[in-house]
N, C-alpha and C positions, 0 to 999 in steps of 0.2 A: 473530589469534584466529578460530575458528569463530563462527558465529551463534550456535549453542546457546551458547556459553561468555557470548558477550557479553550476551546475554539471559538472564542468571541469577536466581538468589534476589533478590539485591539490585537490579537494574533493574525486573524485575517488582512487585515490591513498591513501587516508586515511581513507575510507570506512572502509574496511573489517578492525577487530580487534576480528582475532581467539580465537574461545575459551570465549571469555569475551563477556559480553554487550548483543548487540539483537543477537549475535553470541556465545552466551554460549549454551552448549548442554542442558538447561534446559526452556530453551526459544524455541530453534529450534526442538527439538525435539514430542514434542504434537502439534506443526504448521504440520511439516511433516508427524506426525500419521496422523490428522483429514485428511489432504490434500488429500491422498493417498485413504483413505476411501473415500472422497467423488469423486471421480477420477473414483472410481467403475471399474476398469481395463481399461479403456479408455484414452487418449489422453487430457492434462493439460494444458494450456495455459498462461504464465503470466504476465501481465498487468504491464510493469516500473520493468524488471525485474532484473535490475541493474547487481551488479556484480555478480549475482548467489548465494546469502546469502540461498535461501531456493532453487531454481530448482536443483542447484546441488544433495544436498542431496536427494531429490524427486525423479532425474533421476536414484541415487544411490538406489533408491526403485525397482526399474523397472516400473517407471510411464513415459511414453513419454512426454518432456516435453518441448514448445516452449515459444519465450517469444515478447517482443514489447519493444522496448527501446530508449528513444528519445537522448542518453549520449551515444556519440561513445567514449569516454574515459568510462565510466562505460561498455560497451563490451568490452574495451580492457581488463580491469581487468577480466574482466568474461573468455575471450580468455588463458589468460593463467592456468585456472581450466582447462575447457572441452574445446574439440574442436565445430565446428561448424554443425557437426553430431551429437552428442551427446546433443548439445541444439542450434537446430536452433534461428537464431534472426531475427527479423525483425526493419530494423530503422524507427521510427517515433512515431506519436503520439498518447496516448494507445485510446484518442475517436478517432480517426481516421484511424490510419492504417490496414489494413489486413495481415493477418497471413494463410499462405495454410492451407486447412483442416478442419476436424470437430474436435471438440471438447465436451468432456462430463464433463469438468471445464474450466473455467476461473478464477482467482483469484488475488488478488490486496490487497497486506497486508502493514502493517508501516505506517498508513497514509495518504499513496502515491495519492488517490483521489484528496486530498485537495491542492494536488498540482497545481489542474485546479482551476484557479482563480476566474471563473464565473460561477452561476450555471447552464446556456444552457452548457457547453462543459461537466458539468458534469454529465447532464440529457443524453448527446453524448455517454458517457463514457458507460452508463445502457447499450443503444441500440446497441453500438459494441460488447460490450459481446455477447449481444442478436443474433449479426450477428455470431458469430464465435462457437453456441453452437447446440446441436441437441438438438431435440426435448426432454424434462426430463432434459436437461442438467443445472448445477449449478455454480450460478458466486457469488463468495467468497468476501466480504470485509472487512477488518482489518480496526477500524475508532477511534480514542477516541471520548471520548464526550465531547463538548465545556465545558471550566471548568470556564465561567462567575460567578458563585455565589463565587469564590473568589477573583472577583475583585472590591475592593473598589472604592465607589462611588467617581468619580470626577478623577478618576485615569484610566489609559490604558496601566498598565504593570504587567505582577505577575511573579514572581520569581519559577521558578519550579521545582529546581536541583540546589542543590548544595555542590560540594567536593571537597578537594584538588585538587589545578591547575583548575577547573573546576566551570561555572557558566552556568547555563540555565534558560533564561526569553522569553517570549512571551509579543510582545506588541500587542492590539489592535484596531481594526476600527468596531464597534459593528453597527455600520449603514447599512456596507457593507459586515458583513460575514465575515471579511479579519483581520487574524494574522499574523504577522512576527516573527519566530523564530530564536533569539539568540543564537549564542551557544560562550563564551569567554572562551579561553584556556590560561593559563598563568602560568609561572616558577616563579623562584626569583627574575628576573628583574620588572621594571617598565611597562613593555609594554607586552600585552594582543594580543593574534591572535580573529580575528573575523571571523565567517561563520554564515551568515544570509539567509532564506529562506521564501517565502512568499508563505501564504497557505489561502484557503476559509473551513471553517471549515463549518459540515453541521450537523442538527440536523437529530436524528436519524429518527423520523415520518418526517422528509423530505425526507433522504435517502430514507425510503419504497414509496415515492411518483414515486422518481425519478424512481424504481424499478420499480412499475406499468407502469408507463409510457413507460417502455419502455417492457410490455409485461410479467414479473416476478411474483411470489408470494411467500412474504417472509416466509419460511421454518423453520429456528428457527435464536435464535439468543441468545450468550452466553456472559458472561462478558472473556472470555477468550479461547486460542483453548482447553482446557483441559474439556471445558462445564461445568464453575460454572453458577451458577445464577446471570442473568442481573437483576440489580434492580436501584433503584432510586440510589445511592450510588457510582455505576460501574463507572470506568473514562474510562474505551473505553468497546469495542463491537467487537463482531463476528459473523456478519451476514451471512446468506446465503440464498441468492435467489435463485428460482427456474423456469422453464420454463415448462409449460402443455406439458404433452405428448402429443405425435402426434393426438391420439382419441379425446383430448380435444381441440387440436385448431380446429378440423377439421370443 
């Protein structure tokens, strides 16, 4: 399936869940601090910006803040927070589309990367940032890190959540980069709802390849927005690239 397909009526509409999950004020909250900081009073841009889970609050910063979105149902959700002053959209696809203006961030958290399936569209993804930032300017990524050393040999599924009504497994293709993530929802009855998504998951000395490549150099990088320590152990990352001041490309 396409992204547009899988991010339809019915996913967006079940997106947002206020208050709880990646929507608890204690999740959003050190995303929006760092965001803001590194924003540096300037113009924020954000890469799959869905239904507004973080620009809204952002904008409620006073950070200017646009977005790129290839899920016209996931703007629709976003439409009834802000209006389309408040957080300009642009439809398409976040390696490809353009967004008016400069920009002194960019930013791409949940994931959302691995959403591009091959790694040229996500080498694409580096270099559009690249286009849409000024000179010093900083492009943010939110990524886990492939959690292969718990997958038992001879096997291509791990189990990685699970609570009442609720199952979460990723299967994989380790050849190609390529996971599919599960997610089963289920009541008292027999029968189970499914939402599947397919992602290229990318090592983080990849990630900083893709970086260079498209002109960046990586700044720091934490096991979470609140800046703990990334170490062998961390199951995702919070990177942030950066682009040479103007003196330095010159």
């Amino acid at each position: 399936m396409r992204q547009d397909e899988i991010w339809d009526v019915e996913a967006a509409e079940n997106y947002d869940t206020p208050g709880t999950g990646v929507f608890a004020p204690e999740v959003l909250t050190p995303m929006v601090d760092r965001l803001a900081e590194l924003a540096g009073g300037g113009r924020a841009l954000e890469f799959a910006i869905g239904t507004g889970r973080v620009a809204v609050p952002l904008a409620e910063r006073g950070v200017p803040v646009a977005g790129i979105e290839l899920s016209r149902p996931m703007i629709a959700q976003l439409r009834e927070k802000v209006d389309e002053a408040t957080v300009p959209v642009v439809v398409g696809d976040m390696a490809t589309a353009t967004a008016p203006g400069e920009h002194t961030l960019v930013y791409l958290v949940y994931n959302t990367i691995s959403n591009l399936l091959t790694q040229a569209e996500q080498v694409e993804c580096f270099r559009n940032a690249a286009r849409h930032l000024v000179p010093g300017g900083r492009f943010v990524v939110e990524l886990g890190v492939p959690d292969l050393r718990t997958l038992p040999p001879g096997q291509r599924a791990t189990v990685w959540h699970t609570e009442d009504g609720y199952i979460g497994l990723d299967t994989y293709d380790v050849l190609n980069q390529h996971l599919v993530s599960h997610h089963f929802r289920f009541g008292e009855g027999r029968q189970a709802r499914l939402f599947r998504s397919p992602h290229r998951y990318i090592w983080p000395a990849e990630m900083d390849l893709m970086a260079q490549l498209a002109g960046f150099e990586l700044e720091s990088r934490h096991a979470d927005w609140a800046g703990a320590e990334f170490t062998g152990e961390s199951d995702s990352h919070v990177s942030v690239y950066r682009l040479p001041p103007a003196a330095d490309r010159a």
